[in-house]
C-alpha positions in Angstrom: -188.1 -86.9 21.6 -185.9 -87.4 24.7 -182.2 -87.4 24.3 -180.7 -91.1 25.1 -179.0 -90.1 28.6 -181.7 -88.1 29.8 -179.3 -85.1 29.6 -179.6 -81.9 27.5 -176.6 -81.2 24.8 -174.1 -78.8 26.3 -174.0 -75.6 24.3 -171.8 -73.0 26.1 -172.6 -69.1 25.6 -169.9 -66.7 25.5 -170.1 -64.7 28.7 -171.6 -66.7 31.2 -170.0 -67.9 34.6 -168.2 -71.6 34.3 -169.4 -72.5 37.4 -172.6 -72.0 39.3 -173.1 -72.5 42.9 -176.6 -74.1 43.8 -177.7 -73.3 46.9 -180.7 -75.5 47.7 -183.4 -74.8 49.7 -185.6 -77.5 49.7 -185.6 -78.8 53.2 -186.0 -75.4 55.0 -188.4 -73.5 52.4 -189.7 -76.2 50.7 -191.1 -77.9 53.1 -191.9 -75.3 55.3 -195.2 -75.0 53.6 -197.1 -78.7 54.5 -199.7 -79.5 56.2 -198.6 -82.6 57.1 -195.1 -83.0 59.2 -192.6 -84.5 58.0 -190.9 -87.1 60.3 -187.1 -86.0 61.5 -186.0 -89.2 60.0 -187.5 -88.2 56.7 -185.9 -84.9 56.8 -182.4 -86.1 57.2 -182.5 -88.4 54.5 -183.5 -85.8 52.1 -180.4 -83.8 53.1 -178.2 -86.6 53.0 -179.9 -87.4 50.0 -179.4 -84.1 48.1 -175.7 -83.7 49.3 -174.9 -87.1 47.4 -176.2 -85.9 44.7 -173.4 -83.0 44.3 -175.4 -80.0 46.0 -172.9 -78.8 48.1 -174.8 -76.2 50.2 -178.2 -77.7 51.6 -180.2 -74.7 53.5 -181.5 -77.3 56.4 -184.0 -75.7 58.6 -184.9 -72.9 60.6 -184.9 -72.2 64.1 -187.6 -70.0 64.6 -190.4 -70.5 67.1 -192.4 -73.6 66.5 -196.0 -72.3 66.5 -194.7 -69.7 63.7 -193.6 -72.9 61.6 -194.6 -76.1 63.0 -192.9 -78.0 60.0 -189.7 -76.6 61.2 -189.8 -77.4 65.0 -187.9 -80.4 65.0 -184.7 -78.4 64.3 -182.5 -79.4 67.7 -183.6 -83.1 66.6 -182.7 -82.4 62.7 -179.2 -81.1 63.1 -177.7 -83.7 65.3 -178.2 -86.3 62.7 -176.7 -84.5 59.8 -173.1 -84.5 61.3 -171.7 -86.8 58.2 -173.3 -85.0 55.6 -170.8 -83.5 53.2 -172.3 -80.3 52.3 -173.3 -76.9 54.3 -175.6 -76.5 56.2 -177.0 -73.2 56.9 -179.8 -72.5 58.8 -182.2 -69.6 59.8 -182.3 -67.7 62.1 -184.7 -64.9 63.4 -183.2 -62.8 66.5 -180.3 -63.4 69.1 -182.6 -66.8 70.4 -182.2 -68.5 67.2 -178.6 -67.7 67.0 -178.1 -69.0 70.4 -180.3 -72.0 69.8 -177.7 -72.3 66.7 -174.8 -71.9 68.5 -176.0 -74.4 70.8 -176.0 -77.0 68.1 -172.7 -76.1 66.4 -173.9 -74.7 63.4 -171.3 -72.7 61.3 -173.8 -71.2 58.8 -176.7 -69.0 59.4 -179.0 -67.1 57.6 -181.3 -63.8 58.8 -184.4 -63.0 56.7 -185.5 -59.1 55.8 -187.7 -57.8 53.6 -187.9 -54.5 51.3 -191.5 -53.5 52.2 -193.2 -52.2 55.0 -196.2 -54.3 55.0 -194.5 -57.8 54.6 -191.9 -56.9 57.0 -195.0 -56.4 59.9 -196.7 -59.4 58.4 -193.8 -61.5 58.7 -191.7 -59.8 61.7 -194.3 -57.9 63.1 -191.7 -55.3 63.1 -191.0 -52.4 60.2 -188.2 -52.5 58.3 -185.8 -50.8 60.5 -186.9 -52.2 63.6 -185.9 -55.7 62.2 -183.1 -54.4 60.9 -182.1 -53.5 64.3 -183.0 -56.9 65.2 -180.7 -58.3 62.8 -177.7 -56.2 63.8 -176.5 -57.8 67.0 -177.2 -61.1 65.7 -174.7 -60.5 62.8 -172.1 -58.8 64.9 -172.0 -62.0 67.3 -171.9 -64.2 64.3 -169.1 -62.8 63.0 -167.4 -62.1 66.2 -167.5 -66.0 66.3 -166.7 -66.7 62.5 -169.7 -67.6 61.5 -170.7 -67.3 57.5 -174.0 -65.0 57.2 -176.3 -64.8 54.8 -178.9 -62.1 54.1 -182.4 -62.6 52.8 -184.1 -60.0 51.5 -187.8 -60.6 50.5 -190.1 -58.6 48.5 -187.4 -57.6 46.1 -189.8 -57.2 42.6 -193.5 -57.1 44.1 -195.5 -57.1 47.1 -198.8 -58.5 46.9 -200.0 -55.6 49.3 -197.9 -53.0 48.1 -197.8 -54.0 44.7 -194.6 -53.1 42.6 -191.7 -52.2 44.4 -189.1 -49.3 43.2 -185.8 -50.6 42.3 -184.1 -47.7 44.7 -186.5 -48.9 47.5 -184.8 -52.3 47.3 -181.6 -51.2 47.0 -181.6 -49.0 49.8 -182.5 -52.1 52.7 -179.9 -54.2 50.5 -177.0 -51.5 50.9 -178.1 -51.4 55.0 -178.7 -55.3 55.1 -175.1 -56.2 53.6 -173.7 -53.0 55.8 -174.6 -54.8 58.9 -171.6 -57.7 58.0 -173.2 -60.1 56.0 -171.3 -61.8 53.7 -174.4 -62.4 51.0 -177.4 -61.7 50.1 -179.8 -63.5 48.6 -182.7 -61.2 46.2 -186.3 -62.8 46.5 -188.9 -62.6 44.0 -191.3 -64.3 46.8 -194.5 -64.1 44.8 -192.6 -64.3 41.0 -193.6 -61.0 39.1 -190.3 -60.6 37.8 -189.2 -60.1 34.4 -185.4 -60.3 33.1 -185.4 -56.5 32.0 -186.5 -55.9 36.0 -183.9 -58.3 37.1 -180.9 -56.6 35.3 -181.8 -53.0 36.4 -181.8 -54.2 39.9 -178.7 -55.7 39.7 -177.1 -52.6 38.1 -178.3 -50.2 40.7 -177.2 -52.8 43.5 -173.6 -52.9 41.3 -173.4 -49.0 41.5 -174.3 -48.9 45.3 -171.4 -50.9 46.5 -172.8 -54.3 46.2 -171.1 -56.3 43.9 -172.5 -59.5 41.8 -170.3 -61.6 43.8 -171.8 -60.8 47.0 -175.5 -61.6 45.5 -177.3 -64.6 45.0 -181.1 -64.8 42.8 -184.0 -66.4 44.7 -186.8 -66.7 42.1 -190.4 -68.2 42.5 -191.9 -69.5 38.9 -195.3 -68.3 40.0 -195.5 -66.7 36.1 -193.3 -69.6 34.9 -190.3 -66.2 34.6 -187.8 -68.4 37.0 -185.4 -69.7 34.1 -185.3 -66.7 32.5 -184.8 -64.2 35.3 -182.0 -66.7 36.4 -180.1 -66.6 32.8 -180.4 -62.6 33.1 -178.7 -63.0 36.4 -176.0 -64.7 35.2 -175.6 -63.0 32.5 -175.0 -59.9 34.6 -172.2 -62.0 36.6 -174.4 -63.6 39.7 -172.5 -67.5 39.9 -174.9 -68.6 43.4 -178.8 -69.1 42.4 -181.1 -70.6 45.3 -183.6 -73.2 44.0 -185.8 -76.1 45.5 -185.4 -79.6 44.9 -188.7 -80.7 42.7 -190.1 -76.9 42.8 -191.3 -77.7 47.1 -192.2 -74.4 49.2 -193.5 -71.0 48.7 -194.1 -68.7 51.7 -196.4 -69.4 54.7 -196.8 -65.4 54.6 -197.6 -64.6 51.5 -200.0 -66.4 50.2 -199.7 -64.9 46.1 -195.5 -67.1 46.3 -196.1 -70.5 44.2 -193.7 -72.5 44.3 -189.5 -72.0 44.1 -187.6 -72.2 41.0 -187.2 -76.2 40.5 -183.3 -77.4 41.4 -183.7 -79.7 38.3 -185.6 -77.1 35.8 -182.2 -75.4 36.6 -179.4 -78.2 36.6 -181.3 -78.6 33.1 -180.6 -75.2 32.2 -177.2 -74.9 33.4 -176.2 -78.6 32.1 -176.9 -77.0 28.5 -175.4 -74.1 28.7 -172.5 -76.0 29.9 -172.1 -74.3 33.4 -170.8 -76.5 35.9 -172.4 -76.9 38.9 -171.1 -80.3 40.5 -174.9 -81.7 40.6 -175.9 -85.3 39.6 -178.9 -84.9 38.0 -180.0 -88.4 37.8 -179.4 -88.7 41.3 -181.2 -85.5 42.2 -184.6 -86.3 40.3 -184.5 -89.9 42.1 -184.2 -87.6 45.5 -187.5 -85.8 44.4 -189.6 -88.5 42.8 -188.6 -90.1 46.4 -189.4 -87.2 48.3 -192.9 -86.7 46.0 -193.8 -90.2 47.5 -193.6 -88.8 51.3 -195.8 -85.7 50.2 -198.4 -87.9 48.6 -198.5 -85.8 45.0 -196.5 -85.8 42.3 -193.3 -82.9 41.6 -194.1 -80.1 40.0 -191.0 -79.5 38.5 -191.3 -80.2 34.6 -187.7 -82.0 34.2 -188.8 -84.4 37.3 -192.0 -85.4 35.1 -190.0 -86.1 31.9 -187.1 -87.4 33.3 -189.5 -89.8 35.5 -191.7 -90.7 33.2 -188.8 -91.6 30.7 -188.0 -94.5 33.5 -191.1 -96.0 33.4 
């Protein structure tokens, strides 16, 4: 039986952060994924869309080449007509091009994108992991140089689907070098969602007794084995306040074709809305923003709190 404001009873638990920062990632990995393209027009309003909803960091695109992700070639059209949204923006970028095609458009925010394994960093950089790492360190160094916020992606974090399980020193090794280059956070993935909670708290640990704090960290989990929720509630259990998610569950990753979809921004406002966590998001507003986005894709959200919450308005 559904509670009469479609909202979950607020139940704090001793321990856990008050506040949680969402950073959403449903414009630039979401939809990076579809077939179809979506118009520019479309693209904007889903930003706009999400930022009035509370989510006050909206990752918007990436500016990588457009044959790598057609989706996302429309970036020097997108950006220009989010100027008088009131959330941040970042974007990604790849090498030294993309942060001078960013500069180029004023962005303050920019993202690079690593991974912990050899074989995903060729598939997905075509270079190994310290040849991109290489890559990334001049872009970093001019971003800061020109007080830009940069945030670090680091893929592969859990499991490889080539290489299979990855060791938790492994991991932590490109972390400590990724965040030594200047960024100011990283972001763990679980691209193709083997985690477990046990998994996710050892990491953690390790990364807190290298040097890199829970405050520099954010949690990127795919619910590929339906594990998103509860790798995220070991997270912040261990002290992580930022968790990346997608709005309605969108994306995956073009290279790895094992990663379902992204933890689901509602499944999680859900979550956090129970626990009593604040996190600034409307979630009425939010699950309007996916059932409306759903319509442009053609199929309905996969996230399980857009179904019940939808279907409770009909």
């Amino acid at each position: 039986m559904s509670l009469p404001d479609g909202l979950p009873m607020a139940v704090p638990v001793a321990g856990l952060p008050a506040r949680v920062r969402i950073h959403e990632v449903g414009p630039r990995d979401g939809l990076q994924n579809e077939k179809a393209v979506v118009p520019v027009e479309v693209k904007a309003e889903f930003i706009r869309r999400l930022a009035d909803a509370g989510l006050s960091t909206v990752e918007a695109t990436s500016l990588v080449r457009p044959e790598w992700v057609p989706q996302l070639a429309d970036a020097e059209q997108l950006v220009p007509l989010l100027k008088d949204v009131p959330a941040e923006l970042p974007v990604l970028v790849p090498n030294q091009r993309g942060l001078e095609r960013a500069m180029a458009l004023g962005v303050r925010r920019i993202a690079v994108f690593g991974s912990a394994t050899e074989t995903f960093a060729r598939r997905n950089l075509n270079r190994s992991v310290d040849e991109s790492l290489a890559m990334f360190e001049p872009v970093v160094a001019r971003a800061r140089e020109s007080a830009m916020w940069v945030r670090g992606y680091l893929s592969m974090c859990f499991g490889d689907p080539w290489e299979g399980p990855v060791p938790v020193r492994q991991v932590v090794a490109v972390a400590k070098r990724l965040m030594d280059l200047g960024c100011d956070e990283l972001s763990l993935g679980d691209t193709i969602g083997v985690a477990t909670p046990g998994h996710v708290r050892e990491l953690l640990a390790r990364l807190g007794e290298a040097g890199v704090p829970a405050d520099r960290l954010a949690v990127h989990f795919h619910d590929t084995y339906g594990q998103a929720l509860a790798n995220t509630l070991a997270a912040l259990e261990h002290g992580i306040t930022t968790v990346d998610a997608s709005a309605g569950g969108l994306g995956g990753c073009p290279y790895a074709k094992s990663a379902t979809g992204n933890l689901a921004t509602e499944d999680l406002v859900w979550m956090l809305d129970g626990l009593g966590i604040e996190t600034g998001v409307d979630l009425g507003r939010l699950t309007a923003t996916s059932v409306w986005m759903a319509g442009h894709l053609g199929r309905p959200s996969p996230s399980r709190t857009v179904r019940a919450l939808s279907q409770k308005e009909t």
